[in-house]
N, C-alpha and C positions, 0 to 999 in steps of 0.2 A: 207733400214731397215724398218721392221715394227715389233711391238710386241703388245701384251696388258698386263697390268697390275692396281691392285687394287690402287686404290687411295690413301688408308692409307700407303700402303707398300711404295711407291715412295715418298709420302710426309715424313717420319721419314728415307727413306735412303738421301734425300735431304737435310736435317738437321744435318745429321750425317757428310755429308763433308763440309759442309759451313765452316767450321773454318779453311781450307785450301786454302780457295777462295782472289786471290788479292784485297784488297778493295781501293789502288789507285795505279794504274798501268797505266803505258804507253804502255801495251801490251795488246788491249782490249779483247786476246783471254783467258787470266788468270782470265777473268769475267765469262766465260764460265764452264759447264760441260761437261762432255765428256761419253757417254753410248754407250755399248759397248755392242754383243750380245756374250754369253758363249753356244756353242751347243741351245737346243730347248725349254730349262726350265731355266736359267738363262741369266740376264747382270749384268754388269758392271757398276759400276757409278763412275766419276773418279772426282776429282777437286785438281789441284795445285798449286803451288805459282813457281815451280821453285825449293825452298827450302823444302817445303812439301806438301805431297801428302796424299790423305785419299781416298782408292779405298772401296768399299761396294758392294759386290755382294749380289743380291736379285732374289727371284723366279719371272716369268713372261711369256708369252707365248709366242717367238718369232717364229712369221709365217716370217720371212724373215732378213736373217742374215745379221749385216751391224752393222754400226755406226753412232750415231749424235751427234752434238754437237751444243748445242743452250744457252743465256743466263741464270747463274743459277738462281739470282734472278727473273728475271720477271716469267721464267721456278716454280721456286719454291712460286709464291705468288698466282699465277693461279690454280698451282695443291691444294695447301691448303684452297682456299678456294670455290674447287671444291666438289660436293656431295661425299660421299664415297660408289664409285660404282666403276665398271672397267672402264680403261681409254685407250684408243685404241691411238697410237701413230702410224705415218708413215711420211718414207724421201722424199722427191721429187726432181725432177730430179736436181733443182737447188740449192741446200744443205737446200732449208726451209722444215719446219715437221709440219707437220697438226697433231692437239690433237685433239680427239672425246669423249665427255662427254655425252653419252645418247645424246640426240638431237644437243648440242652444238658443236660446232665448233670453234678452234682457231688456229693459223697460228704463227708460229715463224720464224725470219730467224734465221738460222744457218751457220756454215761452214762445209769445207769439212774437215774429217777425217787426212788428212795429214800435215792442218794448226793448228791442236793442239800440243803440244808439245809432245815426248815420255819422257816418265818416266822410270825410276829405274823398271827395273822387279821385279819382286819377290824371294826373295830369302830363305833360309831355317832360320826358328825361334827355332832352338832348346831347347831356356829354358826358362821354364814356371816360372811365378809371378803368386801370388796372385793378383787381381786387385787391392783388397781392400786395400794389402799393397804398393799396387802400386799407386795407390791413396795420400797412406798420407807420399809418400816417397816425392812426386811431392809437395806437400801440406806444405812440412815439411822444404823446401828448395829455393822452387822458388823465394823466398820473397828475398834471399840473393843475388839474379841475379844480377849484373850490368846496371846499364840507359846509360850508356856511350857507345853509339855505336861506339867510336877509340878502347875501349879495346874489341877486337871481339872474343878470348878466355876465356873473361868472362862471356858472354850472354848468355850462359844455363850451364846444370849440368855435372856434370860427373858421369859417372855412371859404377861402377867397381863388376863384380860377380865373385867370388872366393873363395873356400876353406868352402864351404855353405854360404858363406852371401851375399846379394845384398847390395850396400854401395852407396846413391848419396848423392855428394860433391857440394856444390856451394860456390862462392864469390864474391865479390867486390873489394877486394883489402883491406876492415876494417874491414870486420867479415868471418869468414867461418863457414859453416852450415853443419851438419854431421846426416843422418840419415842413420839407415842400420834395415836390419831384414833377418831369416834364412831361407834357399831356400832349397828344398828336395833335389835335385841336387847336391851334394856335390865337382863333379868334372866341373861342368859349370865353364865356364871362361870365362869371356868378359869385355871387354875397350872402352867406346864413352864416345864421348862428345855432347849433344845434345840439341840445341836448344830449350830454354824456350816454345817457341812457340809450338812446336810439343811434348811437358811435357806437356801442358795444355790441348792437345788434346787426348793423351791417358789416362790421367786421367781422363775425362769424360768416361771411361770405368770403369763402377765399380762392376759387380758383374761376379765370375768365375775367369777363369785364364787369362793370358795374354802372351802369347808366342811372346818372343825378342832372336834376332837375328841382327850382322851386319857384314858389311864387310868394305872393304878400305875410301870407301865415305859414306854409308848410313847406318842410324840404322833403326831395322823393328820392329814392334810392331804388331800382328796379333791377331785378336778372335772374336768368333761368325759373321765370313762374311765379317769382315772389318778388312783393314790391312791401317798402318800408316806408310810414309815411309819420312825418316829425312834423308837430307843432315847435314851429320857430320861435324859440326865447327873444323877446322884445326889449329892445333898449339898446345904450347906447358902450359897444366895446370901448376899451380901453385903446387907446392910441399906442400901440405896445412899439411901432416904430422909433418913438421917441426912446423908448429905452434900451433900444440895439445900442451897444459903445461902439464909435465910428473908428475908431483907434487904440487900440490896446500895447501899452508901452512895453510891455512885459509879456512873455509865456513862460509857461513850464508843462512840458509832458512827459508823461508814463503810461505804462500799462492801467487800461481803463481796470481790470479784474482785481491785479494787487492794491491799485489806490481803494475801491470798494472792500475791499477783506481787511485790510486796515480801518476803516473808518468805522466796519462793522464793529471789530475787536471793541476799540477804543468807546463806539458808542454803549458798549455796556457798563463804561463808569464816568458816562457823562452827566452831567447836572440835569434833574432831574424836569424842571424848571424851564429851562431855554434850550435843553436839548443840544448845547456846541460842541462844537469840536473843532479845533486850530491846528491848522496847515502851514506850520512852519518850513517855509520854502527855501533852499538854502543850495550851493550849486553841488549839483548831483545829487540831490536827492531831496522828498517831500518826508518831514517829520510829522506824524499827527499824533495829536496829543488830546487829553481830554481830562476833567477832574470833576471831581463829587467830594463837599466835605462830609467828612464821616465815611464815605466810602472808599476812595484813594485815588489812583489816579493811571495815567494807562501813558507810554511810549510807543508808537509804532513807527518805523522806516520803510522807505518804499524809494527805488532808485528811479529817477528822474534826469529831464535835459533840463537845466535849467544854470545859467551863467552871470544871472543879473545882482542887483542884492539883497541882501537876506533881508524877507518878507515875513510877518504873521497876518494870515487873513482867517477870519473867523465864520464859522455857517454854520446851520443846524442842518445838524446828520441824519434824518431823513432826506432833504433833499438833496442830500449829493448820491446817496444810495439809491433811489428814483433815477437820477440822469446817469448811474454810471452804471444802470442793470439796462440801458436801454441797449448797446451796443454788444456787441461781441467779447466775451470778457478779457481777447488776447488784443482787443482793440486799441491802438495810440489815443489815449484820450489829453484835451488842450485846454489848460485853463488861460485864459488870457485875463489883466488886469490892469489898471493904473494904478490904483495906490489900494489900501487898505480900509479903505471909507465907500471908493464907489463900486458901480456892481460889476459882476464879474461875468465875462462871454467862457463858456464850455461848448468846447464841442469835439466830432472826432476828427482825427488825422487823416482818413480814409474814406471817410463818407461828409459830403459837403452840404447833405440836404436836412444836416441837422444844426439849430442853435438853441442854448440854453442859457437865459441869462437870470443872474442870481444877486441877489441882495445882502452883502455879506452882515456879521455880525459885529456889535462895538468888540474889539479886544482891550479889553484889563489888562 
């Protein structure tokens, strides 16, 4: 193979897959890129884990069709802080690739084309997303992911398009996280579950549309050049509809920003242990409180609408800092509740395409 190509173009498509690159593998070819020639005016730039993949085709002058595969990092620290001038690439007989930089010279080994792994082709993306809203679908929910790598149908979102709305679900097992928005598409239909990991990757796609598509194993995520390709986590979601409350007897709202700066304050003399902090809700205003023996204990106020009666609901303060950093911090944020036992709907006052619902804590 040989081609040439401009320096900026290869260093920003080099960039664009790294977040599919293995960063500790026992397969040292997952460290690797994989370029690929497309006819006479494009390649290929490939990099994956296995689980996901992030191909980028870009323009360039291939005088000789073929492939190479060499490491991406050292591949990518060379090209970036090479001049930005064309950069002449070529394979040699023994899978290494000589790069030519105006007078420079440099030498990588490589492998051959057949010890890379194949990937998922390409398949059809029928329905278009906004980025933007695709963005803060990713943005609105990731947070609710699982750490617990036993539960493996928890570790990324779900994502359901139907009847015009695009809808991703996430949870842990203690909150589920609900964001959706309206898709032109009215009759678009699709079901994955997909991998946090490969969420955080097409999220950095943010302006224009984003054409997704999947089938049996993988979800595809396509636009401007580059296409994302997710092995779909298998098994069986949570029924998280069951856990929406159909009826909440009670709200109380306030500013989402003052309820979080409170909760922060107080979380730094909470138990260290379960992590609570109680929401003594009372009319006009949310008390939060918090204690640690041996350390002491903390008051905060925060002015609130709230007219019903006085309430303690108990949670651990990471997740109310998670769903109250997702909005605008001047935003009306809404707790809704029944009693002190069952879970609690959050959401904002101003934006309908968010629910958060939470599983409070026993209160002592």
């Amino acid at each position: 193979m040989e081609f040439k190509i401009k320096q900026s173009v290869l260093a920003e498509a080099l960039g664009a897959v790294q977040g599919a690159l293995e960063k500790k593998t026992t397969i040292p070819v997952l460290s690797n890129v994989l370029i690929e020639s497309i006819g006479e005016g494009n390649i290929n730039i490939t990099a994956t884990d296995l689980d996901i993949t992030i191909r980028r085709t870009v323009e360039a002058d291939v005088i000789k069709a073929g492939a190479i595969s060499v490491d991406a990092r050292k591949l990518g620290d060379i090209v970036r802080s090479s001049p930005d001038i064309e950069l002449h690439f070529e394979r040699e007989d023994n899978a290494w690739v000589k790069m030519r930089a105006g007078k420079s010279k440099t030498r990588f080994a490589g492998v051959d084309r057949d010890k890379y792994p194949n990937t998922a082709a390409n398949k059809t993306t029928p329905i278009k997303l906004s980025a933007t809203f695709f963005s803060k679908l990713v943005a609105g929910t990731t947070f609710a992911v699982t750490n617990d790598a036993t539960r493996f149908t928890l570790s990324g979102c779900k994502l359901e398009v139907e009847n015009g709305c695009a809808r991703m679900i996430s949870t842990d097992g203690h909150r589920v996280c609900i964001r959706e928005f309206e898709v032109a598409d009215k009759s678009a239909k699709l079901s994955a579950l997909i991998p946090k990991k490969a969420l955080s990757e097409i999220a950095k796609i943010t302006t224009g549309d984003i054409s997704v598509g999947a089938d049996k194993e993988h979800f595809f995520a396509e636009s401007d050049g580059q296409i994302v390709i997710a092995r779909l986590l298998m098994g069986s979601f949570p029924n998280y509809e069951m856990l929406i409350p159909k009826d909440v007897a009670n709200t109380v709202e306030c500013i989402s920003g003052d309820l979080r700066a409170a909760i922060r304050r107080a979380s730094f003399l909470s138990d260290g242990t379960n992590r609570s902090v109680r929401l003594n809700i009372a009319e006009g205003e949310i008390r939060v409180t918090a204690q640690s023996a041996g350390d002491g204990e903390v008051d905060e106020f925060v002015e609130a609408d709230y007219s019903g009666e006085p309430i303690v609901l108990g949670f651990q303060w990471p997740y109310l800092m998670d769903v109250f950093g997702v909005g605008n911090s001047d935003a009306r944020a809404v707790i809704g509740f029944e009693d002190e036992h069952k879970q609690a709907l959050i959401t904002f006052a101003d934006d309908e395409s968010f629910r958060y619902i939470i599983m409070p804590l026993r209160v002592h």
